[in-house]
N, C-alpha and C positions, 0 to 999 in steps of 0.2 A: 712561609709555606703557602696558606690562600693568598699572596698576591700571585703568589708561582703557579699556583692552578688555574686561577683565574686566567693569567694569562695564556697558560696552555690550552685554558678551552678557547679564547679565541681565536689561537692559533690553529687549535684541529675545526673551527668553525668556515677560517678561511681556506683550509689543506681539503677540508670534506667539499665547498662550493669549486676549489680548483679542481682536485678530481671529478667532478661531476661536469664541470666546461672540457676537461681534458676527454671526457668518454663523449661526450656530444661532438665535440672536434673530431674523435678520431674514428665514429661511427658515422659520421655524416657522410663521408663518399660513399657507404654501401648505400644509401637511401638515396642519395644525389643521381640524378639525370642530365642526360644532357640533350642538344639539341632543342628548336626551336617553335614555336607552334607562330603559323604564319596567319594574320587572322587579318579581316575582311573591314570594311569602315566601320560597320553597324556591332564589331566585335564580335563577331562568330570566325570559328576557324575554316579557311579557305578550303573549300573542298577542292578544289579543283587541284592546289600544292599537293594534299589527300591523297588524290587518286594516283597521282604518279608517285607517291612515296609508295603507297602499295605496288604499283605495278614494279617498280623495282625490287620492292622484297619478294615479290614473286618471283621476279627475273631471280635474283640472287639465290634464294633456294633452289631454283633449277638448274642452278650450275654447280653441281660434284664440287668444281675447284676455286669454290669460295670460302676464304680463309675463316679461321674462329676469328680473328680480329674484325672482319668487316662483318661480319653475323653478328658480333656482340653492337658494332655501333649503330647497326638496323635497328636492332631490336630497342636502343635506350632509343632511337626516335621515334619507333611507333609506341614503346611507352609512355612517351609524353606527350604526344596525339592523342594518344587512349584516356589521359589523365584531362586533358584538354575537352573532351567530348562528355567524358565523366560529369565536369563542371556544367556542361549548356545542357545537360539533360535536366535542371535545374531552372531553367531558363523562364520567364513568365508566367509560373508557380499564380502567383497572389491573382493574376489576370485569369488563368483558367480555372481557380478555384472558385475565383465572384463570377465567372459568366455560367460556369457547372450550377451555383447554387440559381440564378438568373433560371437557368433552364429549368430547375425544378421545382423551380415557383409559379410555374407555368401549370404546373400541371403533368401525370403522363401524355404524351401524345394521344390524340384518337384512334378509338382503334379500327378493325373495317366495317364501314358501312357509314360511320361515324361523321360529325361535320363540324370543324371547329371554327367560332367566331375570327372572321379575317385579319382581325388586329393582331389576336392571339396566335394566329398562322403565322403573319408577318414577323414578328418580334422572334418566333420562335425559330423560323427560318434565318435572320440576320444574327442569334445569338447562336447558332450549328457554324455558320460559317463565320463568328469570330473565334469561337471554338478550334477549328480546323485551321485558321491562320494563327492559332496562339500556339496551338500542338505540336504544327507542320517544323518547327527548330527542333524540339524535342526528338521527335519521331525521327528523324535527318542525324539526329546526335547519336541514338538509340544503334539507330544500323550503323553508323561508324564506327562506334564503341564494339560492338559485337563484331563487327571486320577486322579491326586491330587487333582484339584481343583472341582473334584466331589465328592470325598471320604473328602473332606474338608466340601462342602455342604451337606451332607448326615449329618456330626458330629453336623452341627450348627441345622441343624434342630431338630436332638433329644436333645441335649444342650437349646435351646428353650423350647421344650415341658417338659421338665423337670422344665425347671424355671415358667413356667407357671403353672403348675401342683404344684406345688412348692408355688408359691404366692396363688393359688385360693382353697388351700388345706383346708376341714373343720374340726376343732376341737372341741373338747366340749365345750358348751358354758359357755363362765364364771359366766355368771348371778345364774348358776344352784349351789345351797352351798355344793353339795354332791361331789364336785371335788375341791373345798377351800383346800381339806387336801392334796390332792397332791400338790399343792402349798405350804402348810406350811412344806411337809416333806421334798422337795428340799430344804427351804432354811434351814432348822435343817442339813438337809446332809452338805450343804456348809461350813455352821459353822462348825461343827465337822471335815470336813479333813480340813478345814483350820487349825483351833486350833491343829488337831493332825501332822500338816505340821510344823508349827513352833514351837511345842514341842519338837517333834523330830530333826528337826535342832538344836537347843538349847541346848538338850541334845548329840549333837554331836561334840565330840572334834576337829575334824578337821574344821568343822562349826566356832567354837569359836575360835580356832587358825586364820582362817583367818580374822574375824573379829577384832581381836587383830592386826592383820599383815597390815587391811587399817585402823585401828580405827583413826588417823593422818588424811587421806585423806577423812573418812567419814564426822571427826568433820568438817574440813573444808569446805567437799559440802554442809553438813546440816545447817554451818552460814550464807554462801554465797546467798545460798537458799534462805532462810528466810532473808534475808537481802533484797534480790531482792525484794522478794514479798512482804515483809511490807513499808520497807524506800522507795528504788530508786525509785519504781513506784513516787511516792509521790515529790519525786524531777524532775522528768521528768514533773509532771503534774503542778510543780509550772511555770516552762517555758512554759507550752502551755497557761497555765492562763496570764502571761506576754505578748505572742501573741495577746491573743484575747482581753487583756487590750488596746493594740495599735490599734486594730482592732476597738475595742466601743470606743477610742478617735478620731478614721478615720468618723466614725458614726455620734460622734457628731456634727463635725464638717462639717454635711453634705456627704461630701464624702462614697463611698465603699471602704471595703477594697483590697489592692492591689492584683493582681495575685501572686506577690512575696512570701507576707506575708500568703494566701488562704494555698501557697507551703510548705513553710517553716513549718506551723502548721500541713499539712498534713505528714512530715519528723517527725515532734517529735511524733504525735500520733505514727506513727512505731516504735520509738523509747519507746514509752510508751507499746505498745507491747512486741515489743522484751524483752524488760528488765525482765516483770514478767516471760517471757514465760521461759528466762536462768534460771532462780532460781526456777522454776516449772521443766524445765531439770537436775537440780542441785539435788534436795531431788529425785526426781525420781532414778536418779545414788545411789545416798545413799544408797536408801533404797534396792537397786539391789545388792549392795556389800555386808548391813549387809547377806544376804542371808537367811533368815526364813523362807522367804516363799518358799509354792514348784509350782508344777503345777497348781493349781488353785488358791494359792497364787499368783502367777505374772498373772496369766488371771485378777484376779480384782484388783489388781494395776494397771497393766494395763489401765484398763477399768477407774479408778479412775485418772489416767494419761489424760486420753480421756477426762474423764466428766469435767476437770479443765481448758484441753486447750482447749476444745468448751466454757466455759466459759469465758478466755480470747480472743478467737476471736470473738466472739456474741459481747462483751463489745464494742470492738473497730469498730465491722460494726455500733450497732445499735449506736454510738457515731457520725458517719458517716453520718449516715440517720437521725438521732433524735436529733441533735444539739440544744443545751440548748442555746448557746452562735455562735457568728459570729468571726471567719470565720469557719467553712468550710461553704460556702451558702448551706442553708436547701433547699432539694427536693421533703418537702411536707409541705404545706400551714395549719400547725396546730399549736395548741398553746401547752405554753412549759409545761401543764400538760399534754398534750396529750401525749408530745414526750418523758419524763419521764415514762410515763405507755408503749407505745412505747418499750422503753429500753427495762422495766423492763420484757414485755411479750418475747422480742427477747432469753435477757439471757435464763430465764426458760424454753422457747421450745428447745432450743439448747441442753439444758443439757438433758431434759428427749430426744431427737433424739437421744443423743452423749450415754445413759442407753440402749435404747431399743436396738442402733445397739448393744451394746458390751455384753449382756444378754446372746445372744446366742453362743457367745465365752467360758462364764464363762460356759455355762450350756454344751456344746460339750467336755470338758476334760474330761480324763478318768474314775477320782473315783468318779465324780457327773453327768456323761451321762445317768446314767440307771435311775435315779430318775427323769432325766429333760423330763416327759411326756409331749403330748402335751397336755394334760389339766394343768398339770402344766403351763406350759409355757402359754397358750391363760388367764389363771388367772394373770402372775404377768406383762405380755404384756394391760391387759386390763386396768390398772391404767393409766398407761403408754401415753396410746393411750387415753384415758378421756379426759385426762389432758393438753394433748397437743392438743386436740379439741378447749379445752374451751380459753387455749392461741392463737390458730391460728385464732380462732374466734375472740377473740378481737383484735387481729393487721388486720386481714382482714380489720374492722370497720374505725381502725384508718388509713387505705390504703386507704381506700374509702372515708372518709371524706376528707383528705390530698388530693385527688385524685380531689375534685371540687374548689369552689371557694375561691380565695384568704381569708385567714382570717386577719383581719385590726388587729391593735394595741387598738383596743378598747376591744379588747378581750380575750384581753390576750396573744396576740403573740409576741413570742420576736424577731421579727425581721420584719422590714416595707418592703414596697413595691419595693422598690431597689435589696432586696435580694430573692425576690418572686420567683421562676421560671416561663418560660412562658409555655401557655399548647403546646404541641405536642406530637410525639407520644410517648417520654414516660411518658407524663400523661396518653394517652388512652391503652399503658401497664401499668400501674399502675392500673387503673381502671379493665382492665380484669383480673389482677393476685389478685385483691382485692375478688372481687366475684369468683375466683377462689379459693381464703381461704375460706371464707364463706360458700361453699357449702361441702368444704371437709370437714371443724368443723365440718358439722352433718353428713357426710356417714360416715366417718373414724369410729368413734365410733359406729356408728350403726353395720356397719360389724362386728368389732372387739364383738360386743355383741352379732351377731349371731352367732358365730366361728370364723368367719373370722381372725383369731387375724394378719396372716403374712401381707395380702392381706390391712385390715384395718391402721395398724404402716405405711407399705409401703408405703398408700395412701399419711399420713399425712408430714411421713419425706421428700419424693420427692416434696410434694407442699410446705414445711417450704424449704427445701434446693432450690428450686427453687428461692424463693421472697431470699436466701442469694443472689443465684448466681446472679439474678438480681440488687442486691442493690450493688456487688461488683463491676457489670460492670459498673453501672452510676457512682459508686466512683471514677472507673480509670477514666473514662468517663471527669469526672470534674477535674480532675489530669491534663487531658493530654490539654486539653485547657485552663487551667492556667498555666502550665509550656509552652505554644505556647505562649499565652498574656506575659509571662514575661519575655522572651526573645526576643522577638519583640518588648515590653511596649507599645500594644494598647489594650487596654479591645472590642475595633471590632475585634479585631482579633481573638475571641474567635468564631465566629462566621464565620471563614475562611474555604475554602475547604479545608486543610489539617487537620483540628481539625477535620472536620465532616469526612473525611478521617480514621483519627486515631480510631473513633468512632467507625465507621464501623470494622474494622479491629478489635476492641476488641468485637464486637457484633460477629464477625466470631470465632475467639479464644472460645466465651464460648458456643459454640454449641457444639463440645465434650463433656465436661464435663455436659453440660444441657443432651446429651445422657445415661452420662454414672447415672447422678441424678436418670433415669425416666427408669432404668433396661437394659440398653445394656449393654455388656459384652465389658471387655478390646479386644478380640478376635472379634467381630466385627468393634473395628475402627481399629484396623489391616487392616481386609477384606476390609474395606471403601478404607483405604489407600492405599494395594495394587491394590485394581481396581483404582486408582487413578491413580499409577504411572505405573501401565502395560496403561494405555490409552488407545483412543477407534480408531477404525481402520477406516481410513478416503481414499477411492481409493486404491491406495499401500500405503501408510502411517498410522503406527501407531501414534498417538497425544497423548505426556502423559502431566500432568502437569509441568513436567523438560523440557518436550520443549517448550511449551506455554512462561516459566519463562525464557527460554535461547533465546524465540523472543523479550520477552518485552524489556530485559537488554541491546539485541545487538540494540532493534530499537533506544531507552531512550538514550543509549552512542553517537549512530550514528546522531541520532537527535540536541541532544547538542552540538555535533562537526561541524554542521551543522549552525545551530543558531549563535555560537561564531565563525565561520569563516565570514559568512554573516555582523554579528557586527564588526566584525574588516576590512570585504572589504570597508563596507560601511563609516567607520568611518577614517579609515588609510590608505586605498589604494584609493579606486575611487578619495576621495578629491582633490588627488595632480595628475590628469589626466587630460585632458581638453574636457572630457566627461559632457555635459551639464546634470543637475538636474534628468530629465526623462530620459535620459541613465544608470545613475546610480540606479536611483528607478528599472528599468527594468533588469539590468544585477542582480540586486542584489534577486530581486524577483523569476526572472529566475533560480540562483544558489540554491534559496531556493526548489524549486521545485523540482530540481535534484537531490538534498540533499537527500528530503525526500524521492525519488523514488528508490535510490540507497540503502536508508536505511533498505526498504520498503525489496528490496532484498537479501540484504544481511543477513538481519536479517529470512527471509524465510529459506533463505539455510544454515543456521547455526543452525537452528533449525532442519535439516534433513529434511524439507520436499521437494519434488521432485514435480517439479513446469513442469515438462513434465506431469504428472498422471494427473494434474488440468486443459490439457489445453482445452478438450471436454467439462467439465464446466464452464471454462472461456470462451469458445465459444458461449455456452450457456444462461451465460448471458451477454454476449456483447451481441445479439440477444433481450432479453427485454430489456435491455437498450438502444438499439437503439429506441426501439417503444414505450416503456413507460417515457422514462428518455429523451429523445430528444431533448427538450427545454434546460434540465439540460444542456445534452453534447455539444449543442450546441453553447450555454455561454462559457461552459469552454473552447473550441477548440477555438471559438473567443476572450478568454480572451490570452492565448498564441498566437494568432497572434498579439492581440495587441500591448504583450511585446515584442514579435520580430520585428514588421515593423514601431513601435510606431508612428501610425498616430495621437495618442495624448499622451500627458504625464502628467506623476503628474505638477500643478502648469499651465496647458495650459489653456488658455480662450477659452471658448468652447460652441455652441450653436446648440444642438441637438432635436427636436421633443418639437421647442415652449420654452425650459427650458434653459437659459442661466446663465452661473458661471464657477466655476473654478476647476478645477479636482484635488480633495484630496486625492483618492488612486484608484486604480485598483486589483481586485480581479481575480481568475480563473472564478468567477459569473457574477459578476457585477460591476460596476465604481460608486464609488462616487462621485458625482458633488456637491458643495457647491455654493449655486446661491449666489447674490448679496444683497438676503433679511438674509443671516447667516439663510438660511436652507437649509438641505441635499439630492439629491433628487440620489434615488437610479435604472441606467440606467443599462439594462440588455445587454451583452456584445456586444451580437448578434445585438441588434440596431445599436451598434455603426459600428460594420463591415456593414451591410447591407444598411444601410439608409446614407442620407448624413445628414453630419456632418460640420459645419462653425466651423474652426480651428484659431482663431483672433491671436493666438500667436503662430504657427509653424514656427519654422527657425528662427524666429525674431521679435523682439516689435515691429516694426514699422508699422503704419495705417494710410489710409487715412482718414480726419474727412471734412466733407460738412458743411458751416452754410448757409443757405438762408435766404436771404433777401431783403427787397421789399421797393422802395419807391416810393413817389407820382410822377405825369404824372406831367410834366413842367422841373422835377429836371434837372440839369444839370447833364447828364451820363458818362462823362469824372472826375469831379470832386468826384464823388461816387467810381467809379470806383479808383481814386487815395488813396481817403480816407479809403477803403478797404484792399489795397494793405498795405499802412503800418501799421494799424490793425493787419495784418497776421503777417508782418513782425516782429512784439514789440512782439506777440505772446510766451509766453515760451518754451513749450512743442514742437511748429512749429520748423523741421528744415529748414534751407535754401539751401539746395543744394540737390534736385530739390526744388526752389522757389515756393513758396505759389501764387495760379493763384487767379485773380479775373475773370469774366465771367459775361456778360451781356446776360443772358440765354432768355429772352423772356419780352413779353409782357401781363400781367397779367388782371385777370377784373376789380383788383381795384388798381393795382400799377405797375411798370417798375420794374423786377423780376432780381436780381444778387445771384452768388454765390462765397463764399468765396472756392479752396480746397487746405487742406494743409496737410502732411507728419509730423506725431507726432513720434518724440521717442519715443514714449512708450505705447501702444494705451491704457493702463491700465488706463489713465489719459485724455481720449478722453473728458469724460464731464466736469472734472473741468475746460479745455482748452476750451471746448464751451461755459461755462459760462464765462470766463473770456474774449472772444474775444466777447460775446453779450455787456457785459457791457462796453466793451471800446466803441462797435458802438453806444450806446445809449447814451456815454458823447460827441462823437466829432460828433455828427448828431444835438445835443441839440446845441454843441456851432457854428456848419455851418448853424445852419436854416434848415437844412432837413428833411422834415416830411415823418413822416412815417405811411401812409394813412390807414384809418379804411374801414373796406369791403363797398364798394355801393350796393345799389340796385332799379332795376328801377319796377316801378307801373303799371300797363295795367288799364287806364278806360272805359270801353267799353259802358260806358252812363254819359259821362259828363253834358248832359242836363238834366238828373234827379238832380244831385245833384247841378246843378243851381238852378233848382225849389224846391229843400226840402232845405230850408237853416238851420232849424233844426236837420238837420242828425250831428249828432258827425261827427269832424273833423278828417279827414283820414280813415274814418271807408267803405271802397268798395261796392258797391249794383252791383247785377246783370244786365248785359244790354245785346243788343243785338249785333250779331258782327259788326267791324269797328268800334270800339271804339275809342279815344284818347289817347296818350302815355302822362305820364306825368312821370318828375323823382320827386325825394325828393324833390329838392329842389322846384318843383311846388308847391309840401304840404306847404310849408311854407308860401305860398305868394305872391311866386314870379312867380306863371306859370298863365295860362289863366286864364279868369273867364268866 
């Protein structure tokens, strides 16, 4: 079993690095240009080629009937002009930075009246005009760059209005039967040059000779084919049934199934993929070699090629999202009729999206263009478009319901509450891409039945291809945090920043292609991309996304280097130095900071930017930060002094503002103090510098500890005294050297007052040491006879002759008298004083 994991992760090792070639492959022609930049010996681009590229795209824009095809290949050539000019405004950088600084060494210029030494004229004169011949490329790049990228926007704006004009274009309505026959005459035309397409191939000997010359290599794609797409699938799919067999014994047994296994079944469906898709590629070649068909023969192969493999990959999303069986964990709360119909509605929208696009291929070729009117075409578009209402309509429903409350097992759901999702937001995108089906089922055909037929397909393919592109990203989505959990093996960690990280980052990836679903052109996310990486001008500095990316990479490296030096000062060096505990917390803190400051920098200036251009705004705002931030800075500057003059350190006893404990870290903010009840009390830096501070453990453990104590009036004060003294001494924690005092400090109101004081190693242990020396004086006081007196108090009677006369008053209870009363003590209350 771990050689079998192991191997799987290299295999999803190598499947993750092919997918990731496979999106760079297939993303590359949107970013690809074309055309040439004609450049000059000395390597700048020829202006002169330049100017007649423009004056052509002038021309071209001035003529109404200039097709979208030759607009779009204007347009990639003055992009790559524009990309070309981009580069040489770059040009002699290093040269005009050392003659600028050249020039400002000089001095300012004189001003009027002024008369500057001749040398100093000369030099400053010959360094203007190396100036001016280092700029003059620049400045030449500068105006080309802004001509291009005008006569660039000029092309996309009529490129728009064309596509708009384009979708919102009205045709005959289909509903009307007087335009049915333009419809039935296109597809009579189709059939007839098809049939007279592969007649004539047929009857053509060189035709048939080649078909003799691969008939070997046909038979063989055409079994392979069909091999693929009848058997293999079926064999791929007995192993994924073996998965989810292991899976529903995981179940039984209580348990989910594992990340591992979620992975592994996610690997064969591709593989269930891929398989028919080869043998779907297989007859496709076949059929390309017999060679029958012609021109509009391979447009509907073609298109028949399309309709089969949007039918294999429908299969395998909505398999994804409509799971009959566990694993892949379902991500919508419905029952398994639901997610059957589900399926069933995903294939059939797919295929008619995968007709409608490829319709107007078939109907654009040469010998079937003149018949494909647009009443033709908004009639056999209008089926089209019905159909694929009443299917987005019912997955909307099924979005929507799957979109609320969990459905139990009482109802028919094949999967319990373990494998439920929980809601967030993409249950409440669920829920708005649900009602965003819903409402397109009824305009899409509506339009499509007023005319609309472009306008109306459009509608419905961009909101069907949307809920794909959606249901593909929650797929990787769930991929990428189960191959996290099973490489780590915690099913928490599925719920980790870096899964929600990965998340994110596939949420960014399908924004492109969500553009390009919903009508942008490949040629706008060019334009996206190159404002991206030309960047936007910040003081002197441009900022492009490569430098932003060459700050992050030098901060993240230098950071890391940073962190693992601090780990190994801390762990390997300080150790073996006889640098106490908060010396080491402090140098190492310290290094951290430097660290990050240096990183801070260096990664600045590697990124090009010129940290002189910033310094008016960092002036700026040091300035609110002083007056707004102030508390802030004020912590932090007292937190650096802390670590430098470390008047306390991690692990110090320490009693600040009433809160007494023990220092468990210091920040650039604030100190942690951990009191003595194990709670944290969080001290702002600035207190600690400003206020005082009782430091019970600086320099050293040792403290003085006081115990007072009191015995009765008669005792012998010599003998207390002795019996104190070795008390101290038996003491554990007391050292002897300074000897532990006794002290006959005074005379008390109820007792002869001594104190004990003594020198603890260790002050951390000051009260077990007072408990332990109270209980010694409470054994040898019991076995000397010496008591240890309860507080007195004495009674003022200020009318003892009343309470002669009331002999019923409660006893000890005082009445008021007149002054010159009689003193009585307690001991009168009892008895024994006057009567």
């Amino acid at each position: 079993m771990t050689e079998a994991l192991a191997w799987l992760r290299k295999a999803l090792r190598v499947a993750i690095f092919g997918a990731w070639l496979l999106f760079v492959t297939a993303t590359a022609p949107v970013f690809a240009q074309a055309g040439t930049v004609i450049l000059t010996p000395d390597g700048a681009p020829d202006y002169g080629v330049w100017e007649q590229i423009v004056e052509r795209g002038q021309t071209t824009l001035a003529q109404e009937l200039a097709t979208t095809e030759d607009l779009n290949t204007l347009r990639a050539d003055l992009a790559v002009w524009r990309e070309a000019f981009l580069e040489r405004q770059s040009v002699n950088q290093a040269r005009i930075a050392t003659t600028r600084d050249q020039i400002t060494t000089l001095g300012p210029p004189p001003g009027e009246g002024e008369v500057e030494a001749e040398d100093i004229a000369s030099r400053r004169a010959e360094l203007e005009l190396q100036l001016d011949e280092f700029t003059a490329p620049v400045r030449r790049a500068e105006a080309a760059f802004s001509e291009a990228d005008g006569v660039i926007r000029e092309i996309d704006a009529e490129l728009r209005a064309r596509q708009a004009n384009q979708i919102l274009r009205l045709d005959p309505t289909p509903l009307n039967p007087v335009v049915w026959g333009e419809a039935s005459s296109f597809l009579g035309t189709v059939s007839n040059v098809v049939s007279g397409e592969v007649a004539r191939n047929f009857n053509s000997t060189l035709r048939r000779r080649n078909i003799y010359n691969n008939l070997p290599l046909i038979g063989v794609l055409l079994v392979v084919g069909l091999l693929l797409l009848l058997r293999a699938s079926n064999w791929v799919e007995r192993g994924i049934s073996m998965l989810r067999d292991r899976a529903d014994g995981a179940r039984a047994e209580g348990t989910s199934a594992s990340p591992g296994l979620r992975v592994a079944t996610f690997v064969a469906s591709l593989v269930a993929l891929g398989v028919p898709g080869l043998g779907l590629f297989a007859l496709f070649t076949a059929l390309n070699l017999i060679g029958l068909d012609g021109q509009t023969g391979a447009e509907i192969l073609w298109a028949g090629f399309a309709i089969a493999g949007a039918y294999l990959l429908s299969r395998w999303l909505s398999q994804q999202l409509f799971p009959l069986r566990s694993p892949p964990m379902p991500l919508l709360n419905i029952s398994i009729a639901q997610a059957k119909e589900g399926r069933l509605h995903t294939i059939i929208l797919s295929m008619l999206v995968a007709f409608g696009a490829t319709l107007d291929q078939v109907g654009n070729t040469a010998p079937v263009a003149e018949s494909m009117t647009p009443a033709a075409r908004a009639v056999l578009l209008f089926p089209v478009t019905l159909m694929s209402g009443v299917m987005l309509f019912r997955l909307g429903k099924i979005l929507l319901l799957g979109a609320r409350l969990p459905v139990t097992s009482s109802t028919g759901a094949g999967h319990d509450d373990t494998d439920l999702p929980r809601p967030g937001s993409s249950g409440r995108v669920t829920r708005l891409l649900s009602r965003a089906c819903l409402a397109v089922a009824v305009i899409g055909p509506v339009l499509a039945a007023l005319g609309y037929a472009t306008a109306g397909l459009s509608l419905v393919t961009a909101t069907f291809l949307t809920f794909a592109l959606f249901g593909v990203v929650v797929v990787l989505q769930r991929l990428s945090r189960d191959i996290y959990a099973m490489f780590f093996g915690d099913e928490a960690a599925q719920n980790g920043l870096i899964p929600v990280l990965a998340s994110f980052a596939l949420s960014l990836c399908s924004l492109p292609f969500l553009a390009l679903i919903w009508g942008a052109r490949t040629a706008d996310l060019r334009e996206v991309w190159t404002v991206a990486s030309t960047g936007v001008q910040f003081g002197g500095n441009r900022i492009s996304p490569t430098d932003f990316l060459t700050f992050v990479i030098v901060f993240v490296l230098l950071y890391s280097m940073t962190r693992l030096f601090q780990g190994t000062l801390k762990t390997q060096i300080l150790p073996k130095t006889k640098l106490d505990t908060g010396g080491r917390n402090a140098l190492v803190a310290g290094t951290g900071y430097v660290g990050i400051f240096l990183a801070a920098i260096l990664a600045i200036t590697s990124a090009g930017i010129d940290l002189s251009n910033l310094a008016i705004v960092a002036g700026a705002l040091s300035v609110g930060i002083g007056f707004g931030l102030q508390t802030i800075v004020s912590n932090f500057v007292s937190g650096i002094i802390l670590l430098i003059e470390r008047p306390i350190s991690e692990g110090d006893w320490i009693e600040v503002g009433g809160t007494m404990g023990v220092v468990k870290g210091i920040s650039v903010r604030s100190t942690r103090v951990e009191t003595f009840d194990r709670t944290d009390v969080i001290v702002p830096n600035a207190d600690l510098i400003s206020g005082a501070v009782t430091n019970w453990t600086k320099g050293n453990l040792n403290g003085r500890l006081i115990v007072p104590i009191g015995v009765a009036y008669g005792t012998d004060t010599k003998k207390v005294e002795k019996i104190l003294q070795e008390i101290a001494m038996d003491a554990t924690s007391v050292i002897v050297t300074p000897p532990p005092g006794v002290f006959f400090v005074g005379f008390g109101t109820d007792s002869l007052d001594f104190e004990i004081r003594a020198i603890l190693r260790d002050v951390n242990y000051m009260l077990s040491t007072r408990s332990e020396i109270n209980h010694e004086i409470n054994r040898r006081f019991v076995e000397e006879g010496i008591e240890i007196p309860y507080a007195q108090r004495d009674v003022w009677l200020r009318n003892p002759e009343t309470l002669a006369r009331a002999p019923s008053a409660p006893s000890g209870v005082a009445q008021s008298s007149p002054p010159g009363g009689q003193h009585l003590s307690a001991s009168d209350l009892d008895g024994d004083g006057p009567e």
